[in-house]
VOBA-1610 file (N, C-alpha, C; in pm, whole numbers, padded with zeros to 5 digits, always signed):
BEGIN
Unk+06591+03420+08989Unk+06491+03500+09059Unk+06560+03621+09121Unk+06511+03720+09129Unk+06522+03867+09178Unk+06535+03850+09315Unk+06694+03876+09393Unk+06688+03865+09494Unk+06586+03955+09604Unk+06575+04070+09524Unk+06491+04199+09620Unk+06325+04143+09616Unk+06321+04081+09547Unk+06125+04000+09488Unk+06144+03901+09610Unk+06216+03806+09636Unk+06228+03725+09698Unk+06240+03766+09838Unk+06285+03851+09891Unk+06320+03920+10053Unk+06139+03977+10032Unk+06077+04023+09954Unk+05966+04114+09960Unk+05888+03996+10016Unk+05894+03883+09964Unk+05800+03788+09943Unk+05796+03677+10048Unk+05892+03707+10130Unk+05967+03651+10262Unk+05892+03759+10342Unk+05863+03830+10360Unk+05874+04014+10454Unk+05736+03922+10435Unk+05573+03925+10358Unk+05487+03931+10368Unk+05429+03794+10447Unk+05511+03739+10429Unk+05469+03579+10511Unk+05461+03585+10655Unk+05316+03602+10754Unk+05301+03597+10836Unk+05174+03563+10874Unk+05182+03531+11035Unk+05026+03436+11087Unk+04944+03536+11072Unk+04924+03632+11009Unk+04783+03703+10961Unk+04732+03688+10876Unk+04755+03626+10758Unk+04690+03645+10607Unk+04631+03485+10622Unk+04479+03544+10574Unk+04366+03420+10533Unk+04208+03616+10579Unk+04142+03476+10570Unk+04032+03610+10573Unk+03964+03667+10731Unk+03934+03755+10700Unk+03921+03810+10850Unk+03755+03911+10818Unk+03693+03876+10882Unk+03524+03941+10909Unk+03460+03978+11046Unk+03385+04090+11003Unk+03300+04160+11109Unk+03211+04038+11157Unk+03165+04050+11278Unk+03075+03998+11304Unk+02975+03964+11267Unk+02901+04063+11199Unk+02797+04031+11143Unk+02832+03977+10986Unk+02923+03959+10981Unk+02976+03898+10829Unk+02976+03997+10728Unk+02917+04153+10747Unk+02884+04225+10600Unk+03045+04261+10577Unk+03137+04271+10652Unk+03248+04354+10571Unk+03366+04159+10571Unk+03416+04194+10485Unk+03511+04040+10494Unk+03650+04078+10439Unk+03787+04097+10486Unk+03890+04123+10430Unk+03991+03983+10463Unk+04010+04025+10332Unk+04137+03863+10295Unk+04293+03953+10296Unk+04352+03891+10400Unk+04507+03944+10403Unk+04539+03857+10258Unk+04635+03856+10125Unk+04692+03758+10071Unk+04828+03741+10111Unk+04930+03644+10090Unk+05043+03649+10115Unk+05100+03733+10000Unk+05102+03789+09879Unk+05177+03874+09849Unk+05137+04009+09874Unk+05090+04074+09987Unk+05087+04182+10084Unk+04992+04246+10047Unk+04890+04200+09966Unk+04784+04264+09932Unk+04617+04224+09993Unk+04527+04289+09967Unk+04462+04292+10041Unk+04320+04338+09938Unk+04202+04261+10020Unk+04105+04235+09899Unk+03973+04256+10004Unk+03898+04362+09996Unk+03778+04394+10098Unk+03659+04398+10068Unk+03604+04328+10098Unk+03440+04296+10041Unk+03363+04353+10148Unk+03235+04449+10120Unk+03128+04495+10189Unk+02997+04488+10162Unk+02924+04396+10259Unk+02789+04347+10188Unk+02801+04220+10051Unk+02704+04309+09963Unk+02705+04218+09841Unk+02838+04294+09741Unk+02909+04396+09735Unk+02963+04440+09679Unk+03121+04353+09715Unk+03183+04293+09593Unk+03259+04252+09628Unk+03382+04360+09557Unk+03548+04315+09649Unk+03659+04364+09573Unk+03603+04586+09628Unk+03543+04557+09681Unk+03514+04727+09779Unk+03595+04798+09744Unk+03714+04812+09854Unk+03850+04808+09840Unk+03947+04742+09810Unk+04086+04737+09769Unk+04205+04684+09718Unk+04281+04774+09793Unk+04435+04710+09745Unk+04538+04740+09816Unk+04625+04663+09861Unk+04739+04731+09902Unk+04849+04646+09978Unk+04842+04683+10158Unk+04948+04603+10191Unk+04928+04631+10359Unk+05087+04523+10370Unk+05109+04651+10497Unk+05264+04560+10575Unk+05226+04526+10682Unk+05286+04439+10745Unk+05254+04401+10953Unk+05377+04387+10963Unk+05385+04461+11108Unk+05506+04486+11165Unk+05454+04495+11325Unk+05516+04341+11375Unk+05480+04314+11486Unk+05353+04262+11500Unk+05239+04354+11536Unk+05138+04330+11594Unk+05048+04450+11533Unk+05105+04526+11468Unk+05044+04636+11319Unk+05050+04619+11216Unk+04933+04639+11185Unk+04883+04655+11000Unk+04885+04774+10959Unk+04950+04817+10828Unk+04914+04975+10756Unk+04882+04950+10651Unk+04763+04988+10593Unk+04670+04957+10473Unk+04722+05088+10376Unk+04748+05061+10292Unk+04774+05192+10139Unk+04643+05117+10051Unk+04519+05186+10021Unk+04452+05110+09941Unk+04486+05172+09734Unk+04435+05139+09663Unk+04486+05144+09523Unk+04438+05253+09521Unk+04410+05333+09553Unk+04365+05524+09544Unk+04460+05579+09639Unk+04507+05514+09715Unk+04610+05588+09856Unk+04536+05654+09977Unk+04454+05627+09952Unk+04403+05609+10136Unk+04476+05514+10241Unk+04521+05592+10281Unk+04588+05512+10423Unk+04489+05456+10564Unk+04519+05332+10614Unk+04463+05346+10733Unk+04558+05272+10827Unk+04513+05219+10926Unk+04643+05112+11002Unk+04539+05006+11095Unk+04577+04927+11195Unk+04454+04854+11316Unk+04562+04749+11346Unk+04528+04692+11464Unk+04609+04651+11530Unk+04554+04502+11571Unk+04608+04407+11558Unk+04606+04271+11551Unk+04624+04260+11746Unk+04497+04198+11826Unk+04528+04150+11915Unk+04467+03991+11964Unk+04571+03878+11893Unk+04567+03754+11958Unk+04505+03734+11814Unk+04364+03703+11823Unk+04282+03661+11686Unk+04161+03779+11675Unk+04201+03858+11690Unk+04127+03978+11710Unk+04182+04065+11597Unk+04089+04172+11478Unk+04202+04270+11424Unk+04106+04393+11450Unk+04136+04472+11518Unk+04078+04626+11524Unk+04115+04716+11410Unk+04019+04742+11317Unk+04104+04830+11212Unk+03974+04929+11181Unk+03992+05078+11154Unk+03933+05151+11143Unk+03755+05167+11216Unk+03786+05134+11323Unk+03611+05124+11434Unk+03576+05007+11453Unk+03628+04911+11377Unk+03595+04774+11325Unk+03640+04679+11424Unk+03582+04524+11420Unk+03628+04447+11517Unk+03618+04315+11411Unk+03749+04253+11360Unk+03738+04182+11266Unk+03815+04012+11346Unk+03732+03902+11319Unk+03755+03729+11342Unk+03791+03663+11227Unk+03867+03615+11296Unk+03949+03509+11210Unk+03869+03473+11177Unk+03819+03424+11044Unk+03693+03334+10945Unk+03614+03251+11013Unk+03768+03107+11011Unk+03744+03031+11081Unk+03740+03029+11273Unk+03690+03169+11309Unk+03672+03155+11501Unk+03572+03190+11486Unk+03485+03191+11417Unk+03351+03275+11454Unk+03209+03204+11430
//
């Protein structure tokens, strides 16, 4: 195995990834553990794509067109672009 695949794949493993939703349930984003990221809005699924790093207590989103965004993880809380996103399972 590719030592540099393996450190990448170590780097993405953290207590954020599983799925995370608005309140009202229409927007739903799934952190995955290989640093990517899968955003459903409404009935439209797969919205957006992309990867994303966390560092610390920050997220920075690159989606597959290169739109950037970032939001900030507080406790079980994720604030990301106006948004106020719950752990799946807290809500």
């Amino acid at each position: 195995m590719n030592e540099a695949n393996t450190g990448s794949k170590q780097q993405s493993l953290h207590a954020y990834i599983g799925m995370w939703v608005t309140a009202d349930g229409r927007i739903r984003q799934e952190l995955l553990p290989d640093g990517r990221y899968d955003e459903a809005r409404g009935s439209r699924k797969s919205a957006y794509t992309g990867r994303y790093t966390v560092a610390g207590s920050r997220i920075d989103y690159v989606d597959d067109t290169g739109f950037t965004a970032d939001g900030e993880f507080r406790g079980d809380v994720l604030y990301h672009g106006g948004m106020v996103f719950y752990r799946e399972n807290n809500r």
